[in-house]
mmCIF file of the N, C-alpha and C atoms, coordinates in Angstrom:
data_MODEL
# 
_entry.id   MODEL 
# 
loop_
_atom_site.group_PDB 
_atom_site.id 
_atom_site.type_symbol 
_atom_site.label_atom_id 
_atom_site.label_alt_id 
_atom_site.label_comp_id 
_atom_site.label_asym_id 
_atom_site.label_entity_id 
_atom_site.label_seq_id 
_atom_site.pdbx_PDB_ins_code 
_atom_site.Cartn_x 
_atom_site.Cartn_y 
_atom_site.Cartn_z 
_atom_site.occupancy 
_atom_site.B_iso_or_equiv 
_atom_site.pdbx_formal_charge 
_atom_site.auth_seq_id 
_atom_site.auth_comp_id 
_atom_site.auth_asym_id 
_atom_site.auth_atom_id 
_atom_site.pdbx_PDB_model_num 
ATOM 1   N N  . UNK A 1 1  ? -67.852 34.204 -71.955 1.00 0.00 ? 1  UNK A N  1 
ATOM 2   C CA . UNK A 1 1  ? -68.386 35.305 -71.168 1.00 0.00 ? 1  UNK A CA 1 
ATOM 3   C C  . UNK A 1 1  ? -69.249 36.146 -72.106 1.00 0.00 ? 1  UNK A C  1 
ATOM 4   N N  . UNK A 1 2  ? -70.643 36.788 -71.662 1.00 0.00 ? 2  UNK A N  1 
ATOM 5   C CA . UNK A 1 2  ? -71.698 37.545 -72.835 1.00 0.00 ? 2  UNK A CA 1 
ATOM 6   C C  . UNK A 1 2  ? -70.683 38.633 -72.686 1.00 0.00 ? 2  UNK A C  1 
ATOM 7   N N  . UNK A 1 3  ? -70.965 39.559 -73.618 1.00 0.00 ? 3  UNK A N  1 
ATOM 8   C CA . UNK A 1 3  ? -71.178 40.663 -73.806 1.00 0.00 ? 3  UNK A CA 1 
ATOM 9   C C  . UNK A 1 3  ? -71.457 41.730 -72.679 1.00 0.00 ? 3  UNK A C  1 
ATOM 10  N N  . UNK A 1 4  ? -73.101 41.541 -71.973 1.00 0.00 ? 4  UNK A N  1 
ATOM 11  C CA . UNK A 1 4  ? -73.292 42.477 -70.721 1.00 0.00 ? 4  UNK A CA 1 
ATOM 12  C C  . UNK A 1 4  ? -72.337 42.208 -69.721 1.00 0.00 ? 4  UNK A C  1 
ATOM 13  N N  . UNK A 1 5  ? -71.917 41.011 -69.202 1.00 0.00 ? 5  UNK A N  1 
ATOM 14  C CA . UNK A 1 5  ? -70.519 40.469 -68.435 1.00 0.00 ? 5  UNK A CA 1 
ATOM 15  C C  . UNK A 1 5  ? -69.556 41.371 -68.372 1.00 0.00 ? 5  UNK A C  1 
ATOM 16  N N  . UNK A 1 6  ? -68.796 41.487 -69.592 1.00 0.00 ? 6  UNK A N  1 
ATOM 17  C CA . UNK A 1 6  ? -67.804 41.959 -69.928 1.00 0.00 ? 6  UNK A CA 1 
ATOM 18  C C  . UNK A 1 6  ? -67.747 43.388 -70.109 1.00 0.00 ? 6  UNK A C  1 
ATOM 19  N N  . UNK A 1 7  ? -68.925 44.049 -70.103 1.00 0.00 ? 7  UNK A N  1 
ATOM 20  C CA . UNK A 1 7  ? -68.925 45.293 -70.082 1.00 0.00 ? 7  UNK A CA 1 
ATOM 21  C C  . UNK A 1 7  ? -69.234 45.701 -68.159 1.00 0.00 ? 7  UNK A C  1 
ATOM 22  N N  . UNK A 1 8  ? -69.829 45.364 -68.315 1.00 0.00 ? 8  UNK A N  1 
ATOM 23  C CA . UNK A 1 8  ? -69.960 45.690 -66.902 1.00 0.00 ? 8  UNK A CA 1 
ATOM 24  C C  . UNK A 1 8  ? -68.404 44.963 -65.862 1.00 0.00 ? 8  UNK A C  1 
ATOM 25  N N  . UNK A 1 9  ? -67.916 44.136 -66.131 1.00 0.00 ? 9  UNK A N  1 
ATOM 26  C CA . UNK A 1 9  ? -66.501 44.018 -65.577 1.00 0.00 ? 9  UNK A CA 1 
ATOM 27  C C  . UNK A 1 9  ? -65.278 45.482 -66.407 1.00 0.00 ? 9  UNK A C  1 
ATOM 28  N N  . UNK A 1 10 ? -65.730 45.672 -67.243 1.00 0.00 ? 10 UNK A N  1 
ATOM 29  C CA . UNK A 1 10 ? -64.907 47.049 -67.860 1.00 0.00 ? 10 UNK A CA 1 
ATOM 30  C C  . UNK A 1 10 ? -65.450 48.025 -67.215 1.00 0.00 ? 10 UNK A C  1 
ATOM 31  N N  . UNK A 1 11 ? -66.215 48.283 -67.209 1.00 0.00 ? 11 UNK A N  1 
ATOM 32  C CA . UNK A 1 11 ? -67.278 49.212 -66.593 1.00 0.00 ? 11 UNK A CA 1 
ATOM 33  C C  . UNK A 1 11 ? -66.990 49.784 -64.945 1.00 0.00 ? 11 UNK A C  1 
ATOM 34  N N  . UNK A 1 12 ? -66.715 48.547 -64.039 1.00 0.00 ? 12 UNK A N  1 
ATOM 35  C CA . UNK A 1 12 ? -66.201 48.439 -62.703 1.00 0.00 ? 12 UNK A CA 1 
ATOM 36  C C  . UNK A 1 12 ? -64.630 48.675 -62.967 1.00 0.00 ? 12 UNK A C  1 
ATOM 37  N N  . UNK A 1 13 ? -63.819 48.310 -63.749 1.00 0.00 ? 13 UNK A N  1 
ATOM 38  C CA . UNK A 1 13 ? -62.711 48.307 -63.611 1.00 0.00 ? 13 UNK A CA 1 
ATOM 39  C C  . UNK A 1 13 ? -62.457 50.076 -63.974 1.00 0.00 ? 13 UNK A C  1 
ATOM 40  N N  . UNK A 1 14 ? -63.246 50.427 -64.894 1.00 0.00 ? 14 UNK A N  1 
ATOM 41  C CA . UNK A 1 14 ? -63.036 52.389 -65.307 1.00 0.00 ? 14 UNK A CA 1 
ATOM 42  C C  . UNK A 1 14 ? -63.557 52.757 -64.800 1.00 0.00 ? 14 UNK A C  1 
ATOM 43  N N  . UNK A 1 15 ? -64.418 52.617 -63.431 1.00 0.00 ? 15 UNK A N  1 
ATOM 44  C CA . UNK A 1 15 ? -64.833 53.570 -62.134 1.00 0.00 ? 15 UNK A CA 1 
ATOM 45  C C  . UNK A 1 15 ? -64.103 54.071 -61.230 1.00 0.00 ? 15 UNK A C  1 
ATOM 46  N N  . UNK A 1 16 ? -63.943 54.984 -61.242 1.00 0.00 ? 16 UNK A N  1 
ATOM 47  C CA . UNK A 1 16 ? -62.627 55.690 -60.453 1.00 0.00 ? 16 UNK A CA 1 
ATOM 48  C C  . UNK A 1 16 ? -62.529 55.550 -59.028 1.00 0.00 ? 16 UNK A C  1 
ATOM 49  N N  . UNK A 1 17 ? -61.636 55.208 -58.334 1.00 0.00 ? 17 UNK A N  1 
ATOM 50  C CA . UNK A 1 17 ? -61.494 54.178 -57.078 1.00 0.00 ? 17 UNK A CA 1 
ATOM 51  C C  . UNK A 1 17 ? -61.646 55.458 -56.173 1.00 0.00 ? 17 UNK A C  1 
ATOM 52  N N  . UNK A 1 18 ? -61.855 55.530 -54.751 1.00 0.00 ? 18 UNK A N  1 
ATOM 53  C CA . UNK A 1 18 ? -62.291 56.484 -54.024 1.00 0.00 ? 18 UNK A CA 1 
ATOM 54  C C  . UNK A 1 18 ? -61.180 56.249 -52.766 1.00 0.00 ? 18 UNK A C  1 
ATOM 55  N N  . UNK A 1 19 ? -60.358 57.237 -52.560 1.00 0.00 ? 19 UNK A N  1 
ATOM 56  C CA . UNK A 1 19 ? -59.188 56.987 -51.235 1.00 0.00 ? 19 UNK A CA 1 
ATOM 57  C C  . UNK A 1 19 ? -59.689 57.437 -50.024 1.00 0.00 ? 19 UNK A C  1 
ATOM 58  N N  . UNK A 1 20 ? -58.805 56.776 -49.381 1.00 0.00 ? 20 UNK A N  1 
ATOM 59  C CA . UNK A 1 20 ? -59.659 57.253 -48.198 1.00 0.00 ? 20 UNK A CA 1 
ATOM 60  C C  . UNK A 1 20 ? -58.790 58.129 -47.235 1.00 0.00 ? 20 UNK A C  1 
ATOM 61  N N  . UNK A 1 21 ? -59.626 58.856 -46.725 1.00 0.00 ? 21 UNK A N  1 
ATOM 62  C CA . UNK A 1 21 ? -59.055 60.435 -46.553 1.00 0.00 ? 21 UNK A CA 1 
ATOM 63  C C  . UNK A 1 21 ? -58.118 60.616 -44.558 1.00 0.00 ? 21 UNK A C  1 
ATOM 64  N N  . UNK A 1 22 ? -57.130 60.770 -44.944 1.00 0.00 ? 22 UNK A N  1 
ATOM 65  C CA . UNK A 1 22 ? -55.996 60.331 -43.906 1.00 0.00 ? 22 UNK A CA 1 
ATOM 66  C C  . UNK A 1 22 ? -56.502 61.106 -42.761 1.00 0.00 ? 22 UNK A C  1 
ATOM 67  N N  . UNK A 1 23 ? -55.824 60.469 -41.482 1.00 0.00 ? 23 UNK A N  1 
ATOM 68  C CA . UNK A 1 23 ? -56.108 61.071 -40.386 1.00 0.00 ? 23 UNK A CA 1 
ATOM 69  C C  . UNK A 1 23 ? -55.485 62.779 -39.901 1.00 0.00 ? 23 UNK A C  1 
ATOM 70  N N  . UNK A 1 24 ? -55.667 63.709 -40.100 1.00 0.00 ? 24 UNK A N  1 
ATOM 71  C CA . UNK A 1 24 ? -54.480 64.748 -39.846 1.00 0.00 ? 24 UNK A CA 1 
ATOM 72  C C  . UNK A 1 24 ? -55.659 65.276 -38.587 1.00 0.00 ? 24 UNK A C  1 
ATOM 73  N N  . UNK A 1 25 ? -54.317 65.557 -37.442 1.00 0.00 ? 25 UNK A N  1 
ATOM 74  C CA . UNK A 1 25 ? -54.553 65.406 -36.292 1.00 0.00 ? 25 UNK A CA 1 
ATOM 75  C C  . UNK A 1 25 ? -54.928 67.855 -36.057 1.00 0.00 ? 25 UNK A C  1 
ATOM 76  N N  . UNK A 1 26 ? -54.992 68.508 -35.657 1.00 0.00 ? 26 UNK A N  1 
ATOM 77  C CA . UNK A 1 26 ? -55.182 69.593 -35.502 1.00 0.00 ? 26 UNK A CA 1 
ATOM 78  C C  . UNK A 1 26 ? -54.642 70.113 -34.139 1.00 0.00 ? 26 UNK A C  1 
ATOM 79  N N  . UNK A 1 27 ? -54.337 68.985 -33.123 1.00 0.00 ? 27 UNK A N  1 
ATOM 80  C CA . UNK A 1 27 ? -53.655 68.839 -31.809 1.00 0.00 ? 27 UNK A CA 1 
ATOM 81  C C  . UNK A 1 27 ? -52.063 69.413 -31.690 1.00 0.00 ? 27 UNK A C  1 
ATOM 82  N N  . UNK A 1 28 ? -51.432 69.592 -30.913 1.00 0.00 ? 28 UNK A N  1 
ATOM 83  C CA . UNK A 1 28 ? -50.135 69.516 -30.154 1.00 0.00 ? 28 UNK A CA 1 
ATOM 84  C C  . UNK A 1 28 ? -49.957 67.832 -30.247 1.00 0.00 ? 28 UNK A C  1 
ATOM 85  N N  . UNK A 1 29 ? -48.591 67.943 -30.279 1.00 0.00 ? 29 UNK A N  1 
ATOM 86  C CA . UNK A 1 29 ? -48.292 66.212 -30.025 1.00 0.00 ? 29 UNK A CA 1 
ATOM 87  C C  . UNK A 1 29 ? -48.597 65.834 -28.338 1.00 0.00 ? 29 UNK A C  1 
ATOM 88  N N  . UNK A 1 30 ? -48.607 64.609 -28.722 1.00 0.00 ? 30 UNK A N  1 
ATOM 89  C CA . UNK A 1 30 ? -48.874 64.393 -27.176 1.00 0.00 ? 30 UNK A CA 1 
ATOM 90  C C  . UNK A 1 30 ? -47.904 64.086 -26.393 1.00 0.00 ? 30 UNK A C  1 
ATOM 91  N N  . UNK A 1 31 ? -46.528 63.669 -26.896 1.00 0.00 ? 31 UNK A N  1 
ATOM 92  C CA . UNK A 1 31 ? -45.514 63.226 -26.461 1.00 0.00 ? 31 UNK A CA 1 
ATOM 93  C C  . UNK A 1 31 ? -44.024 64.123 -27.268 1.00 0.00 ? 31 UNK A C  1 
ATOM 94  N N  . UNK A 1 32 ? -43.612 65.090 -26.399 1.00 0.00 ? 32 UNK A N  1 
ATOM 95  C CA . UNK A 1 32 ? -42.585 66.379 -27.137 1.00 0.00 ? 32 UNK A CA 1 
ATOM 96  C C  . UNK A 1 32 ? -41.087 65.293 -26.825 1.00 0.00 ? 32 UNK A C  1 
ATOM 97  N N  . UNK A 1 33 ? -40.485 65.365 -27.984 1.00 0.00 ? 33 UNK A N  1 
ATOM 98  C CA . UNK A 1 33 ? -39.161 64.200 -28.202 1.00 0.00 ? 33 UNK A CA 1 
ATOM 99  C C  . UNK A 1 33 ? -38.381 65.926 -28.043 1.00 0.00 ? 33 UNK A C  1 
ATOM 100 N N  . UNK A 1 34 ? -37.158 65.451 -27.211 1.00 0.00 ? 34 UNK A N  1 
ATOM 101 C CA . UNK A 1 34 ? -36.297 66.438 -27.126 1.00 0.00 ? 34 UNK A CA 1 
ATOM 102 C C  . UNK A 1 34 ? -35.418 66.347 -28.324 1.00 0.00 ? 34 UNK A C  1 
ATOM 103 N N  . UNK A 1 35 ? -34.301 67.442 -28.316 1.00 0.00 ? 35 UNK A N  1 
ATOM 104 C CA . UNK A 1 35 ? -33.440 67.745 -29.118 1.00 0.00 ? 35 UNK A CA 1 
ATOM 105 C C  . UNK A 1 35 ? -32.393 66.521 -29.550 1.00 0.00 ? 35 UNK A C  1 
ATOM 106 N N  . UNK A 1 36 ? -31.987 65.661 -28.369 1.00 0.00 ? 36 UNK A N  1 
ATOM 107 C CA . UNK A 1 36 ? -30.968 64.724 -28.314 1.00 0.00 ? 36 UNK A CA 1 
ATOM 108 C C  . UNK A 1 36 ? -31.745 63.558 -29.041 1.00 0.00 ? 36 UNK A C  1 
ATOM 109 N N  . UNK A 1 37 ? -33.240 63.660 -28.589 1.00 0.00 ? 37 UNK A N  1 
ATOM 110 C CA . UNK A 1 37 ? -33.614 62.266 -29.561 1.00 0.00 ? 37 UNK A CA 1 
ATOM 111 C C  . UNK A 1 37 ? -34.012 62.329 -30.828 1.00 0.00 ? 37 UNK A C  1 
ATOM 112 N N  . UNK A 1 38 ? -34.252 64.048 -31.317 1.00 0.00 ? 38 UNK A N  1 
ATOM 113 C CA . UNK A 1 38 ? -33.977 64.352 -32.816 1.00 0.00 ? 38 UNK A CA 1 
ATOM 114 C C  . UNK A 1 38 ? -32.713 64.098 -33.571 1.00 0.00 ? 38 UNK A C  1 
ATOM 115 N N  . UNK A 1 39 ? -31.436 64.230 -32.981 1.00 0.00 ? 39 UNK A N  1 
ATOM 116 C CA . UNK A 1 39 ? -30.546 64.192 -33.233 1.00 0.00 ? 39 UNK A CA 1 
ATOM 117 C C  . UNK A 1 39 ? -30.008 63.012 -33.546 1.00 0.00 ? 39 UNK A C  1 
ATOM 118 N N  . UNK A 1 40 ? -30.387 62.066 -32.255 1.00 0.00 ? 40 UNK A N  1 
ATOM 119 C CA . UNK A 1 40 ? -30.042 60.368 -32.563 1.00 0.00 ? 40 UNK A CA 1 
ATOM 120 C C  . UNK A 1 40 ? -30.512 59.824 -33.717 1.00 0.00 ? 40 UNK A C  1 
ATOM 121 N N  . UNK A 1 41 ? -32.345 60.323 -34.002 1.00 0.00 ? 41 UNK A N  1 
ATOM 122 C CA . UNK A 1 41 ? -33.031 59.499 -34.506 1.00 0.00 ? 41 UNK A CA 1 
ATOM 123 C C  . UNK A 1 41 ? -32.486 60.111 -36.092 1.00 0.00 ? 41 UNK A C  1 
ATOM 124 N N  . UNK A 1 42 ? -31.808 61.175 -36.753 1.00 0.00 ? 42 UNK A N  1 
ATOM 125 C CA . UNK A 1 42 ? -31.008 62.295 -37.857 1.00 0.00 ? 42 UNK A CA 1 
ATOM 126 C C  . UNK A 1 42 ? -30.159 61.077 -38.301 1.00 0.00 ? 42 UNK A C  1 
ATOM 127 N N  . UNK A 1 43 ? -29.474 60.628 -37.248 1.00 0.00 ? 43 UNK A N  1 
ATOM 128 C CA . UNK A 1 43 ? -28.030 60.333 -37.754 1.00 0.00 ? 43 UNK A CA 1 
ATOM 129 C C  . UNK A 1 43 ? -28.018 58.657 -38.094 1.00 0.00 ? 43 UNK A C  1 
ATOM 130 N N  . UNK A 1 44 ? -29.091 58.362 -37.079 1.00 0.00 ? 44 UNK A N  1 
ATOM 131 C CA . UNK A 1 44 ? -29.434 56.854 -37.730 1.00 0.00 ? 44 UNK A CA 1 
ATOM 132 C C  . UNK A 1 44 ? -30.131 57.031 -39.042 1.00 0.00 ? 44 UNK A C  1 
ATOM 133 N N  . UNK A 1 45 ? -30.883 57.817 -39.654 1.00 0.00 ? 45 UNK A N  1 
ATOM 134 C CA . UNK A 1 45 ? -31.576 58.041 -40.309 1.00 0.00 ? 45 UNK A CA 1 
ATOM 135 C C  . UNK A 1 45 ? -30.294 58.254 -41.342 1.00 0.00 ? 45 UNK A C  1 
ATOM 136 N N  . UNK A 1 46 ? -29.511 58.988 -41.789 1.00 0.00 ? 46 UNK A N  1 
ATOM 137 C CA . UNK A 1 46 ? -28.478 59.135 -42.184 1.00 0.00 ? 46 UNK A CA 1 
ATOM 138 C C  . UNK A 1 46 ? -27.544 58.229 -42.518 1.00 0.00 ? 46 UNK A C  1 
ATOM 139 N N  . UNK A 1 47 ? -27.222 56.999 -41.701 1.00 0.00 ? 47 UNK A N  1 
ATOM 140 C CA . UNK A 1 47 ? -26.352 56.249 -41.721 1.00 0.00 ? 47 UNK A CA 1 
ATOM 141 C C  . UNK A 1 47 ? -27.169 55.039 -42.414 1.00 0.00 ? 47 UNK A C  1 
ATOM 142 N N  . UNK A 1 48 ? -28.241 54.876 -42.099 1.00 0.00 ? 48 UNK A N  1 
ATOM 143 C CA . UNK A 1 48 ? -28.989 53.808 -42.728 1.00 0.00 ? 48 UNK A CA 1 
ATOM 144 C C  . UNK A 1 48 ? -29.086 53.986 -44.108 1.00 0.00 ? 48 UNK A C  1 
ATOM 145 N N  . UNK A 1 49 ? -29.450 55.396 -44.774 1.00 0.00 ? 49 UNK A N  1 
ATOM 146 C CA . UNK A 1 49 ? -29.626 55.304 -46.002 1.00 0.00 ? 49 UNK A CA 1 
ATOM 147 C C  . UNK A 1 49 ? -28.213 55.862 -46.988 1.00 0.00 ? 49 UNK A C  1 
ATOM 148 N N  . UNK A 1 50 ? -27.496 56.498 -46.226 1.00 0.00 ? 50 UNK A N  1 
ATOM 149 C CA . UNK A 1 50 ? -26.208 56.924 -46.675 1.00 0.00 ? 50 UNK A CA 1 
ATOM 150 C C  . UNK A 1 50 ? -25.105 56.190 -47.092 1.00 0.00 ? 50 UNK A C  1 
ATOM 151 N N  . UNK A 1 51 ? -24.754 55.417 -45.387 1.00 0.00 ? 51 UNK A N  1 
ATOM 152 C CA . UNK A 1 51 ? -24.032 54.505 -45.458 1.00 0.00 ? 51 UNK A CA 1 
ATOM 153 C C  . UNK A 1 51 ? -23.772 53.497 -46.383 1.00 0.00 ? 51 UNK A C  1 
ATOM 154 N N  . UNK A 1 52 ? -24.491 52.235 -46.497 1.00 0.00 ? 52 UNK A N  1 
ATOM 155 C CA . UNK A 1 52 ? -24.547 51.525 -47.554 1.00 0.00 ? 52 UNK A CA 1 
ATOM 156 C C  . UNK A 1 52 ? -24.440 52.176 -49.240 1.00 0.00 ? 52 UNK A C  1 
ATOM 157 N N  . UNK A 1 53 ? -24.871 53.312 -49.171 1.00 0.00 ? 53 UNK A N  1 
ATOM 158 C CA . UNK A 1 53 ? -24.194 53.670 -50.763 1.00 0.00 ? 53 UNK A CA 1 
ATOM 159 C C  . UNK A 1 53 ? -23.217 54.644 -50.894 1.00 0.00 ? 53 UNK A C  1 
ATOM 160 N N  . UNK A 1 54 ? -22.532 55.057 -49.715 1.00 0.00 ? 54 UNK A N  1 
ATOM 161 C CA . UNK A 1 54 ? -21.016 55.169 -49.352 1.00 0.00 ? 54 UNK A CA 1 
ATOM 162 C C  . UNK A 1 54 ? -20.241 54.097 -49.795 1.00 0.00 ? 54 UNK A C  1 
ATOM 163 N N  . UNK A 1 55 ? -20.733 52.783 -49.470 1.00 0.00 ? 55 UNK A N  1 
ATOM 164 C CA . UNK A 1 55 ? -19.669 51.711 -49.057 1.00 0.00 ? 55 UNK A CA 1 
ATOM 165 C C  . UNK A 1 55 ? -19.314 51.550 -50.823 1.00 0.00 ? 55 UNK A C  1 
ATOM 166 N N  . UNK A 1 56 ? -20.681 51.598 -51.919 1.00 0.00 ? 56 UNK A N  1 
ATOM 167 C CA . UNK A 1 56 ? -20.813 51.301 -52.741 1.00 0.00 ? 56 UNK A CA 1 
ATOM 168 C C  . UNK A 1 56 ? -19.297 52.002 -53.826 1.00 0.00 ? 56 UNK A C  1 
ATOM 169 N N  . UNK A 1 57 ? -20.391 53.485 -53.631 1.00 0.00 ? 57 UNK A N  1 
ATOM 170 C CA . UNK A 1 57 ? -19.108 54.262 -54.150 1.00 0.00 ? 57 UNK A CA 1 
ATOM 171 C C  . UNK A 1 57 ? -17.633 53.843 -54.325 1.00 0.00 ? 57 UNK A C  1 
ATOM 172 N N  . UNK A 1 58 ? -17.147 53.853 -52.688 1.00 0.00 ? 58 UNK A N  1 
ATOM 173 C CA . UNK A 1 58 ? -16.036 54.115 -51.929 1.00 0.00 ? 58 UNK A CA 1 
ATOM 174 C C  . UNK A 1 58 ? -15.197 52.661 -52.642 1.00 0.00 ? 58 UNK A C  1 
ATOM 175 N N  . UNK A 1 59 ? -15.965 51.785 -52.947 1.00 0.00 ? 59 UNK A N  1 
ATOM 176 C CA . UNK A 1 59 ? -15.423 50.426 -53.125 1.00 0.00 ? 59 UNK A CA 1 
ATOM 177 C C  . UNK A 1 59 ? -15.519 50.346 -55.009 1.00 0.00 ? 59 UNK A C  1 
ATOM 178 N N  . UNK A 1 60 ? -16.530 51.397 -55.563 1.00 0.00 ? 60 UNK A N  1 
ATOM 179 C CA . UNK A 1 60 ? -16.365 51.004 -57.086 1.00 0.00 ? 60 UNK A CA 1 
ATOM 180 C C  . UNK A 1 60 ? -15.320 50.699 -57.896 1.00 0.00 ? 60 UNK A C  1 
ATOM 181 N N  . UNK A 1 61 ? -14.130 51.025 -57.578 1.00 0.00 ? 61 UNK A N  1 
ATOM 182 C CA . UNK A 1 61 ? -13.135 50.422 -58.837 1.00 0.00 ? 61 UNK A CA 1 
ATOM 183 C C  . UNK A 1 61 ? -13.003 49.208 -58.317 1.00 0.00 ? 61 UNK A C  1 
ATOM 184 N N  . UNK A 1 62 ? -12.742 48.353 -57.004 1.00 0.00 ? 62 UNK A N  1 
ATOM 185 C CA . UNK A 1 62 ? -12.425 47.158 -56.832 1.00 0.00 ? 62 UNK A CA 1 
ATOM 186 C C  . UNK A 1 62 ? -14.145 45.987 -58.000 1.00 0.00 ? 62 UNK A C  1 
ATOM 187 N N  . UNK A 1 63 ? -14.783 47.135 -57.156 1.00 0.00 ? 63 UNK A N  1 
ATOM 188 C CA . UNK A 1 63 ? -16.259 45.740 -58.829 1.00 0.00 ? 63 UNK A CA 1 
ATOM 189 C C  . UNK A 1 63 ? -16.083 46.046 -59.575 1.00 0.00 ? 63 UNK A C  1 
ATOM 190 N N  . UNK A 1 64 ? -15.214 46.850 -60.370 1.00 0.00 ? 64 UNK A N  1 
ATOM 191 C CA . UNK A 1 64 ? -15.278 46.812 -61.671 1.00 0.00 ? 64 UNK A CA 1 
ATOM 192 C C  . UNK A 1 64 ? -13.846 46.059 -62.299 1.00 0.00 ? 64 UNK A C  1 
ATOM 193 N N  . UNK A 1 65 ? -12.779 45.906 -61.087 1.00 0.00 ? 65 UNK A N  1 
ATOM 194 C CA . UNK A 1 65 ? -11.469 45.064 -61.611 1.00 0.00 ? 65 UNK A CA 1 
ATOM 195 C C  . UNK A 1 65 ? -12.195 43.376 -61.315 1.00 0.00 ? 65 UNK A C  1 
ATOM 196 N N  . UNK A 1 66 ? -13.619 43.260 -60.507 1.00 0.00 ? 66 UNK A N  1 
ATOM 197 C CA . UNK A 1 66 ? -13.655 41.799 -60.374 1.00 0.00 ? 66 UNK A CA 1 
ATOM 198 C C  . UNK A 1 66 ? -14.386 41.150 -61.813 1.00 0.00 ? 66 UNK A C  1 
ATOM 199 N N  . UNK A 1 67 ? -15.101 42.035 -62.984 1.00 0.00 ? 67 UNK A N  1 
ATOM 200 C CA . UNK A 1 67 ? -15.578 41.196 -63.619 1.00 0.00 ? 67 UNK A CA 1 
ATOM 201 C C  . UNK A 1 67 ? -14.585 41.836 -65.108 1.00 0.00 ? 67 UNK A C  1 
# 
């Protein structure tokens, strides 16, 4: 590979990448979720990421008598 090649592939690679700029809305929602489906959607939310490292905890001395 020359020289100009390789600079210009360095060259593209240290050009600073450009993001692209998210949608944020300035509206009311269009669809109002009541209280009960905040609540459902809390506790699944909760149990999904909680749960499983509950179980972890709750169970640590038995993995540590298996090895």
């Amino acid at each position: 590979m020359s020289l100009p090649a390789a600079s210009r592939l360095l060259r593209s690679a240290l050009r600073t990448q450009l993001v692209p700029v998210a949608n944020v809305a300035s509206k009311p929602a269009k669809h109002n979720i009541t209280v009960g489906e905040q609540a459902i959607a809390m506790s699944v939310m909760f149990v999904t990421i909680l749960g499983p490292s509950g179980w972890i905890l709750s169970h640590l001395e038995d993995y540590k008598k298996k090895q």
